[in-house]
C-alpha positions as CSV (number, residue, x, y, z in Angstrom):
1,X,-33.6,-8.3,22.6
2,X,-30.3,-6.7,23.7
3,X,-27.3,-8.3,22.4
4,X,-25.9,-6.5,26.0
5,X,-28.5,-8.6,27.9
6,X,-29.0,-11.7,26.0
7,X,-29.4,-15.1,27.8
8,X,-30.5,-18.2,26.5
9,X,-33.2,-17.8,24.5
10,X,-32.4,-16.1,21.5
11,X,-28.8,-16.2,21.8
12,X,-28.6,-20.0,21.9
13,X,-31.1,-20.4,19.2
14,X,-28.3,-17.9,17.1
15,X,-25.9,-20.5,18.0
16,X,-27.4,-23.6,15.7
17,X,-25.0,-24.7,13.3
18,X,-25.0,-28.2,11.1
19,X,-23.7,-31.2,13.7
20,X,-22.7,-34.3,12.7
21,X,-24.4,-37.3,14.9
22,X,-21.4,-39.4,17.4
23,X,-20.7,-41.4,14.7
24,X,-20.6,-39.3,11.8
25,X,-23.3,-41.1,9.9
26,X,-25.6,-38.6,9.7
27,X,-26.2,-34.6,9.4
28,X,-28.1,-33.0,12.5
29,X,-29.0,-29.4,12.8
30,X,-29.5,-28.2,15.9
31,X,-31.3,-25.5,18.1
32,X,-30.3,-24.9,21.9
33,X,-33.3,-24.1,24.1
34,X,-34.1,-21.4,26.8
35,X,-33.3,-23.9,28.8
36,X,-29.7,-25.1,27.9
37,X,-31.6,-28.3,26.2
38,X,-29.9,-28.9,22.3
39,X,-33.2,-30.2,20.4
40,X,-33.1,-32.0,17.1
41,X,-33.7,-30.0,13.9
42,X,-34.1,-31.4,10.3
43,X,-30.9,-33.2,9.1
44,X,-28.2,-30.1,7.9
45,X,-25.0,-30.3,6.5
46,X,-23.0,-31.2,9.1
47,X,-11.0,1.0,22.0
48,X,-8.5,-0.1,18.8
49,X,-4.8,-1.7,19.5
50,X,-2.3,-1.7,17.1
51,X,-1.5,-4.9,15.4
52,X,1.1,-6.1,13.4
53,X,1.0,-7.0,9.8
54,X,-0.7,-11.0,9.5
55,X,1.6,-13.5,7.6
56,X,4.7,-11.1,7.5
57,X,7.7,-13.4,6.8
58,X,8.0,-15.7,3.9
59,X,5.4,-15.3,1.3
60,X,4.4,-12.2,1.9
61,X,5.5,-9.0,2.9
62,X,4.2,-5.8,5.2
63,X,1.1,-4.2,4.6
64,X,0.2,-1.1,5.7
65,X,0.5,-0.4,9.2
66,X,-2.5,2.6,9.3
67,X,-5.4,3.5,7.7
68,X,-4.4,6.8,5.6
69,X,-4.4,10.6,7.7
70,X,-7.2,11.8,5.3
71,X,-10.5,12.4,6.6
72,X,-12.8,9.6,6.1
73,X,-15.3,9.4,3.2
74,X,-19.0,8.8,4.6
75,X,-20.9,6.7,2.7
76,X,-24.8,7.1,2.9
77,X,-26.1,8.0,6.7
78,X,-22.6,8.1,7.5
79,X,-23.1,4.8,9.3
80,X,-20.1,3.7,6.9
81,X,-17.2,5.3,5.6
82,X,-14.4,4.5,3.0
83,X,-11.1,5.4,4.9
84,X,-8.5,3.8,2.7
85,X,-6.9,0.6,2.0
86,X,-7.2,-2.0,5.4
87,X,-4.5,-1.8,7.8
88,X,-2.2,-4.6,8.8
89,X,-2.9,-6.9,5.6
90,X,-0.1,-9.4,4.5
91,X,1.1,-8.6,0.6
92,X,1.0,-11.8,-0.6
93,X,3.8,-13.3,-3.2
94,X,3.4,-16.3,-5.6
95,X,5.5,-19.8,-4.3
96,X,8.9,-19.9,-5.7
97,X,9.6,-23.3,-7.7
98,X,10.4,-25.6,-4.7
99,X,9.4,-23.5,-1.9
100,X,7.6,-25.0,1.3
101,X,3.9,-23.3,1.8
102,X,2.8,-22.0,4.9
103,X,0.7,-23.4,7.0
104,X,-2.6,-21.4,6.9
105,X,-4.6,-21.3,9.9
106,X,-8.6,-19.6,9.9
107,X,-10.5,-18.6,13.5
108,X,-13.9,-17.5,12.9
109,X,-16.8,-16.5,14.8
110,X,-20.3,-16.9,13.8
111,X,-22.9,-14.2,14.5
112,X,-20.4,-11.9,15.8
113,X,-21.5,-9.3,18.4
114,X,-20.4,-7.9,21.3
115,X,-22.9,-8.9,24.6
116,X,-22.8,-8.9,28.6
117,X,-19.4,-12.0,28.3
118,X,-17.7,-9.5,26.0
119,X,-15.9,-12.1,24.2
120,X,-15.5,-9.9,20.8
121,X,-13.2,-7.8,22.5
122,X,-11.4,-10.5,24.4
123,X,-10.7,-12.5,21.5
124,X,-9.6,-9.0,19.7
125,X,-7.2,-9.0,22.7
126,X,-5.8,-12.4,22.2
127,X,-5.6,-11.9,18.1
128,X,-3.6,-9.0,18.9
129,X,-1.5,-11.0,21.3
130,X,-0.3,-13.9,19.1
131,X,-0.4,-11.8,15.9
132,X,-4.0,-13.7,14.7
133,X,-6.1,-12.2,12.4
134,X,-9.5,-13.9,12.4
135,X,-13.5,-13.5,10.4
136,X,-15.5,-12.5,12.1
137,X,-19.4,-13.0,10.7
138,X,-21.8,-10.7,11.7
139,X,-25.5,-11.2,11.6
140,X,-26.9,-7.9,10.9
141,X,-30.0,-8.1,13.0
142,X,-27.6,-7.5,16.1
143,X,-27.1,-3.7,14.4
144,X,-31.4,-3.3,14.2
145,X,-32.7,-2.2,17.4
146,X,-36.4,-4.4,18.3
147,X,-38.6,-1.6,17.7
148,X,-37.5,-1.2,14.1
149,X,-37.3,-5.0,13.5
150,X,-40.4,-4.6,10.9
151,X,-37.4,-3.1,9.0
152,X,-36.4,-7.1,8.3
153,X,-38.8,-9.0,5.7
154,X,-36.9,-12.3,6.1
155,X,-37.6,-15.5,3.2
156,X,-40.3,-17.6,4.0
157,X,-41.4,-15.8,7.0
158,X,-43.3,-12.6,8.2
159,X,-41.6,-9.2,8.6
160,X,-39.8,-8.8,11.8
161,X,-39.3,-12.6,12.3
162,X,-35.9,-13.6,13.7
163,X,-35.1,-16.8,15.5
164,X,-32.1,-14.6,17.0
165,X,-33.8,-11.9,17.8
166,X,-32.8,-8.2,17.5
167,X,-30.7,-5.7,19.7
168,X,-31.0,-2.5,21.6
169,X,-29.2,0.7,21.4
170,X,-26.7,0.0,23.9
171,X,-26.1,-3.7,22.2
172,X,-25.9,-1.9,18.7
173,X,-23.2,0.6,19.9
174,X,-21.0,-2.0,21.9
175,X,-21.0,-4.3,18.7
176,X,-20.2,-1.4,16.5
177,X,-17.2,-0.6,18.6
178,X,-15.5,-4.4,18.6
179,X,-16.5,-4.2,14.6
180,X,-14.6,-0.8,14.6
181,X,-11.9,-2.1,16.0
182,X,-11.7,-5.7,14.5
183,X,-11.2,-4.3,10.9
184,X,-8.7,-1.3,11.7
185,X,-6.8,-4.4,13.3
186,X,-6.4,-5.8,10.0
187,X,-9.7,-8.8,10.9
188,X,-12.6,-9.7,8.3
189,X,-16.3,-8.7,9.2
190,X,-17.6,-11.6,7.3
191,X,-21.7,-12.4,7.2
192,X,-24.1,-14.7,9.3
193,X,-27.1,-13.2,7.6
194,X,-29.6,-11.8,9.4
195,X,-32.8,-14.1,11.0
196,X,-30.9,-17.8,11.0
197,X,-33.6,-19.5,10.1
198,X,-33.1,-23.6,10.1
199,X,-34.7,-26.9,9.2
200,X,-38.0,-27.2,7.7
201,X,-40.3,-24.8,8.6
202,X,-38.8,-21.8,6.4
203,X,-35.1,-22.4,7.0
204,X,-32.5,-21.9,4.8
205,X,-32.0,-24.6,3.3
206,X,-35.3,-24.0,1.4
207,X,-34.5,-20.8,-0.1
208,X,-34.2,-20.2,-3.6
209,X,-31.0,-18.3,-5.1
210,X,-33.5,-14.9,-5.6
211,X,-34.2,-15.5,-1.6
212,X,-30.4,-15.6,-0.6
213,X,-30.1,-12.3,-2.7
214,X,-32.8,-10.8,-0.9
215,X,-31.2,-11.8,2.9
216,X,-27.9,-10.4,1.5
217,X,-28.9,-7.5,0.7
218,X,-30.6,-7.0,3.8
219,X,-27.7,-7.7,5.9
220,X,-25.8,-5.1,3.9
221,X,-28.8,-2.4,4.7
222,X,-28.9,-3.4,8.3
223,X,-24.7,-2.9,8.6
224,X,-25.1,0.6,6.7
225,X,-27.7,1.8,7.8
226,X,-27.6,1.1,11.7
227,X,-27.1,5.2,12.6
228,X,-30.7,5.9,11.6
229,X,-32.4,2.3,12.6
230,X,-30.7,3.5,16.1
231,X,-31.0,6.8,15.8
232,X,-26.8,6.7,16.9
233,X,-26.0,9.9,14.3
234,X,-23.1,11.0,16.5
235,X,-21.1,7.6,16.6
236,X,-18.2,7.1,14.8
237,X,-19.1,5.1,11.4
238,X,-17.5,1.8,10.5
239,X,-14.6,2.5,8.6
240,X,-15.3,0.3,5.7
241,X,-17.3,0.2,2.5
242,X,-19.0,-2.9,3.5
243,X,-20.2,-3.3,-0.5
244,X,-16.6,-4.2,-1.3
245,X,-16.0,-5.4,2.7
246,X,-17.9,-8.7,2.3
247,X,-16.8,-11.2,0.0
248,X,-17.6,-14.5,2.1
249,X,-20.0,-16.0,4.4
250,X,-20.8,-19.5,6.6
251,X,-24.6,-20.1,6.7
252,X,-26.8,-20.8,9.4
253,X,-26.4,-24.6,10.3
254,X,-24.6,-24.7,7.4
255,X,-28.0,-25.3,5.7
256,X,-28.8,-24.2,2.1
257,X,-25.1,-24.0,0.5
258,X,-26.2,-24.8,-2.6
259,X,-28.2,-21.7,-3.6
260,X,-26.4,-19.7,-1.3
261,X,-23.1,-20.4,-3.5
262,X,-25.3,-19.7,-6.9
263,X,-26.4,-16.4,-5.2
264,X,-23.3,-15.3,-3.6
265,X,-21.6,-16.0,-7.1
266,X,-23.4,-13.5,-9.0
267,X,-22.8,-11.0,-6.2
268,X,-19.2,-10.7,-6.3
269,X,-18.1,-13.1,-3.0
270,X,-15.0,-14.9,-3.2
271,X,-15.5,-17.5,-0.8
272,X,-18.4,-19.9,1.5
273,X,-17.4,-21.6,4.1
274,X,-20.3,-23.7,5.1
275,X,-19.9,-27.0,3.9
276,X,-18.0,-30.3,5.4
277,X,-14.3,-31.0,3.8
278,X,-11.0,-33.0,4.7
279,X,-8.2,-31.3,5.4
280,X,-6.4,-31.1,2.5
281,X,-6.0,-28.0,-0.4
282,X,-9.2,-26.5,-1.3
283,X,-10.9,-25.7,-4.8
284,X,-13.4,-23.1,-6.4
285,X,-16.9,-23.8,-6.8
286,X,-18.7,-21.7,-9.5
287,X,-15.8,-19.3,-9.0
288,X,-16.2,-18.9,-5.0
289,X,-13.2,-21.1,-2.8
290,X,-14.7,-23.4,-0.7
291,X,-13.3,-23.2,2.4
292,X,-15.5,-25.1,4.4
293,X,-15.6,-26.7,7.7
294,X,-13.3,-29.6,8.2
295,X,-13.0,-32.7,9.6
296,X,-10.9,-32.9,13.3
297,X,-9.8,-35.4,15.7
298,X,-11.9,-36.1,19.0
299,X,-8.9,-37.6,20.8
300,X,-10.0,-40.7,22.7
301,X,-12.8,-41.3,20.4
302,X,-12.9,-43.6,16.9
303,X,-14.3,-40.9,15.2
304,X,-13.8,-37.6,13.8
305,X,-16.6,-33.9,14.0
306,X,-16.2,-30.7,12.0
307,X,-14.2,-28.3,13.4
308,X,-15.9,-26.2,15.5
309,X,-17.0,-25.2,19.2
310,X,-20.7,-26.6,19.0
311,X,-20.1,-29.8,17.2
312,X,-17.7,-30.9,20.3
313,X,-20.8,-30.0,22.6
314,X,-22.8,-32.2,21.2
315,X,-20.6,-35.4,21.0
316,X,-19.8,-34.3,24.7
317,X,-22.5,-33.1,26.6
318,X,-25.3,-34.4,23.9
319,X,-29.1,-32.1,24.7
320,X,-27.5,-30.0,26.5
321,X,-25.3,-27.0,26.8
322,X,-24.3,-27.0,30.5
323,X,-23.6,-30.5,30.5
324,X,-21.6,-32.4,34.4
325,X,-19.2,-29.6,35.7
326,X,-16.9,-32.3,37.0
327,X,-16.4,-33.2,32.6
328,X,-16.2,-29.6,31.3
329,X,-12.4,-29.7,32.1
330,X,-11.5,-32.4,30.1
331,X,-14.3,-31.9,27.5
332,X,-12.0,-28.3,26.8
333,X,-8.9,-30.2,26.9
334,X,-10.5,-32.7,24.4
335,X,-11.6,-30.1,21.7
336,X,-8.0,-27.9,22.4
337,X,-5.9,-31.8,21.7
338,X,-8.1,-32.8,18.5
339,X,-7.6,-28.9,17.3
340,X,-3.9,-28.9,17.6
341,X,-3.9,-33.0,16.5
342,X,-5.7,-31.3,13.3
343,X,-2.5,-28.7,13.1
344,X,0.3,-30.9,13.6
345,X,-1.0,-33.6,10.7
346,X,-1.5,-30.6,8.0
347,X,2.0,-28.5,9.6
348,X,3.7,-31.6,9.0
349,X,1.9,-33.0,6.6
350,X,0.3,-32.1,3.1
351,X,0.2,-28.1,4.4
352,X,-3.7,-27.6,4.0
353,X,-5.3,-24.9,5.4
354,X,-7.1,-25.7,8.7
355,X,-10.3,-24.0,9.5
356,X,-12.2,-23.8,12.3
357,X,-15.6,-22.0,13.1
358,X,-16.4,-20.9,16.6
359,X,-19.3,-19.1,18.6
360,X,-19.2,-16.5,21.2
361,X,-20.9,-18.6,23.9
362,X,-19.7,-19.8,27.4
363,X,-21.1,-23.6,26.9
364,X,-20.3,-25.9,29.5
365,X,-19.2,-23.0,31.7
366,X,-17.0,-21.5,28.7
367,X,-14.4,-24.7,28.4
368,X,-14.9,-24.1,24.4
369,X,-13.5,-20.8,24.6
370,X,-10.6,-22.0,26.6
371,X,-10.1,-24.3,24.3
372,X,-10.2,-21.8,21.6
373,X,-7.3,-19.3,22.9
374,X,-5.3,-22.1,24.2
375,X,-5.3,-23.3,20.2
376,X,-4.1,-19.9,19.3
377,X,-1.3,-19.9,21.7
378,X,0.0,-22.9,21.0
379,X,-0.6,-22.9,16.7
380,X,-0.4,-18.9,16.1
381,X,3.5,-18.9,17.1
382,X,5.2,-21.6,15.8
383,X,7.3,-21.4,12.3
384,X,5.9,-20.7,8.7
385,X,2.6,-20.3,10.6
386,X,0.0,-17.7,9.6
387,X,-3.0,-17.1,11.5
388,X,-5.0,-15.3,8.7
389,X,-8.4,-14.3,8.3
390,X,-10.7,-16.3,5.2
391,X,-10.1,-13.1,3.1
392,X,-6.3,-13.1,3.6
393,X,-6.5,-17.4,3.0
394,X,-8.6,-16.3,-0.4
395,X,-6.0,-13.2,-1.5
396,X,-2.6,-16.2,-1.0
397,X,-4.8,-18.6,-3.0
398,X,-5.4,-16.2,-6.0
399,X,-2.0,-15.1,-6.2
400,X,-0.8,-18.9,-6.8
401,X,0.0,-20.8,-9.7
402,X,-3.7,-22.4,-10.3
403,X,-1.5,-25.7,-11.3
404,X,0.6,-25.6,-8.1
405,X,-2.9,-25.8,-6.0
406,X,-3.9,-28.2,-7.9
407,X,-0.9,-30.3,-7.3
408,X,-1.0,-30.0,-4.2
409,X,-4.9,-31.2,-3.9
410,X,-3.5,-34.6,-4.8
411,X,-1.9,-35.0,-1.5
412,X,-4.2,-36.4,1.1
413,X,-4.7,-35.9,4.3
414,X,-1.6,-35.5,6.8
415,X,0.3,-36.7,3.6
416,X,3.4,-34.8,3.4
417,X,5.5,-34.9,-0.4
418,X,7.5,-38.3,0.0
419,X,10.3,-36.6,-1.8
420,X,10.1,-33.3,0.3
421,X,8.8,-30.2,-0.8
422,X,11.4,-29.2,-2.8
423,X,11.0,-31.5,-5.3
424,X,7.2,-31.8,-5.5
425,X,7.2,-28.7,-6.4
426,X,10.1,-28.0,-8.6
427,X,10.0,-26.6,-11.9
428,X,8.7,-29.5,-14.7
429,X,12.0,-29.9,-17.0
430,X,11.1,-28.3,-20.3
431,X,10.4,-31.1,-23.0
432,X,13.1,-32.0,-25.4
433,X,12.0,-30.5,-28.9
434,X,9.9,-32.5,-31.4
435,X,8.4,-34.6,-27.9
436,X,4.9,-34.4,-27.3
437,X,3.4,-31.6,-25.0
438,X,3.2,-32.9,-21.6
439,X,-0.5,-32.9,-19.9
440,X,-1.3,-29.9,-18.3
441,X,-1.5,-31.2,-14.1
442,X,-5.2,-32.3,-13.6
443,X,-8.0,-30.0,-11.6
444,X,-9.9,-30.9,-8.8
């Protein structure tokens, strides 16, 4: 199926991610149908433009501006090729004692392609705009064209199964383009696997660590090796090695962490970000940051949903995507308030890095996307803000004082330093000598 000509079937089915129920007591995954229905699944987890530099300014300082004049390096059928260090990336510097930390902010997309709304590229436009670099996760069936889609033996399920679909040759080269240009932009081309298989039946969530190996490496094939599968030899390749590209993922529904994390670890990622956290500073999990999904604001409501587009939809228009028209105004409204309510309480607050995960879909008439790029225009350009992509968040992280992280993890959520920033994180005075050794700062 063409990403070019998708409508409901496939594409919303690509769309599932883990929901939490109204009132937050219980994981729901779910499916929307052909027919705009969202149905119940088994309970989940919850042309290029020039850019500048992400998260120039205190911290960090100017990347590059350009990939290198060399010719590129083709790697394999040429459908990838290594042309130097990434443009527009932040060099990141370690927190002076007493220094404030930015305030990190993560837009991502899931199952990233470029169809009939062209959203990829408007959203491209916008990061460029207000300086935003963003993840984008690709699922790599949208670079296999339907009549190789044998091509895919998914876990659990028959070659050429996908819930998703595949692509055609026009869909293929459009989403090659906004990948193209994403990354030579200085954005992340992140991973939404391949088939996005949920609940029971052969969904994720069942798969064993030597299963989530198998759909990696799959999704790696599919992204360099689309010139052949598409028979597109004369396209420009991706100007990437993705081997070293992809270092973090979100999986479908948010299903199946656990293995995926085990997997992922012995493969050389560096972050997930598909389980549910509160906003407040993250940690490493078998080596891999967990920079999940997080907890938001629904203003007007006594609860709070994860931090995403689809989640929203289904405390607001609940079994459906095109819920009332005469609601879908303030339904946008609602989602844009609790995302920036979600800014101001870590900006002013503890400083936590505030993620949230989006879809290229134009539910309830498109309010969610509205919602989106309102969000970015209102967070992306205030003061010690950086709009960063998950790789960026990762390379600040390593290149802190583990101690200082974990310092900061003690503060809770919205809770700023009662003594201000400069003295929670001041130098410890050294220890008079013959005094004890004081207790390294506790991990979390």
């Amino acid at each position: 199926m063409s990403v070019a000509r998708r409508t409901t079937t496939a594409r919303r089915k690509a769309l599932t991610v883990g929901a939490l129920t109204l009132a937050l007591t219980a994981g729901l995954a779910g499916c929307s149908g052909s027919d705009g229905t969202v149905t119940k699944g088994a309970p989940g987890g919850a042309g290029v433009g020039a850019g500048a530099g992400a998260g120039a300014g205190a911290g960090a300082k100017k990347g590059p501006a350009a990939a290198p004049p060399s010719a590129p390096r083709l790697i394999g059928d040429g459908s990838t090729a290594f042309t130097g260090a990434q443009p527009h990336q932040p060099v990141w510097q370690r927190l002076k004692p007493g220094e404030t930390p930015p305030q990190f902010v993560v837009f991502s997309w899931d199952g990233a392609g470029e169809d009939s709304q062209k959203l990829f590229s408007h959203f491209r436009a916008v990061g460029r705009k207000y300086d935003a670099k963003m993840t984008y996760f690709l699922s790599g069936v949208y670079l296999l064209p339907e009549e190789k889609k044998e091509l895919y033996d998914p876990p659990q399920h028959s070659p050429g199964r996908s819930d998703i679909g595949f692509n055609d040759v026009d869909g293929i080269r459009a989403t090659v383009r906004e990948l193209r240009g994403a990354w030579q932009e200085g954005n992340e081309i992140g991973t939404h696997f391949n088939g996005h298989f949920c609940g029971a039946d052969g969904g994720v969530g069942n798969w064993s660590v030597e299963e989530w190996k198998s759909e990696i490496n799959q999704a790696k094939s599919f992204v360099k090796h689309w010139k052949t599968n598409a028979g597109l030899r004369t396209e420009q390749p991706l100007p990437f090695d993705y081997d070293k590209e992809l270092v973090g993922a979100r999986t479908p529904c948010l299903e199946g962490r656990k293995n995926f994390v085990k997997a992922a670890a012995q493969m050389g990622f560096r972050y997930d970000t598909s389980g549910v956290n509160d906003q407040i500073w993250p940690k490493k999990d078998l080596g891999l940051w967990d920079l999940s999904m997080q907890l938001v604001p629904v203003p007007g409501r006594a609860f709070q949903t994860l931090s995403m587009d689809y989640n929203f939809l289904v405390n607001q228009s609940p079994g459906t995507t095109q819920g009332d028209p005469s609601r879908r105004q303030y339904w946008g409204d609602q989602m844009r308030d609790g995302l920036v309510q979600a800014f101001e309480r870590s900006y002013r607050g503890n400083r936590a890095p505030l993620i949230i995960g989006n879809h290229f879909e134009s539910w309830n008439g498109g309010t969610y996307m509205r919602a989106v790029e309102e969000t970015i225009a209102t967070v992306c350009v205030q003061k010690d803000v950086k709009c960063v992509s998950f790789r960026q968040l990762a390379d600040w992280l390593d290149a802190q004082d583990p101690d200082v992280i974990a310092k900061m993890r003690t503060l809770k959520v919205g809770e700023a330093p009662a003594a201000g920033w400069q003295a929670f994180l001041a130098p410890q005075p050294a220890a008079p000598a013959g005094a004890p050794a004081a207790k390294p700062a506790a991990r979390h």
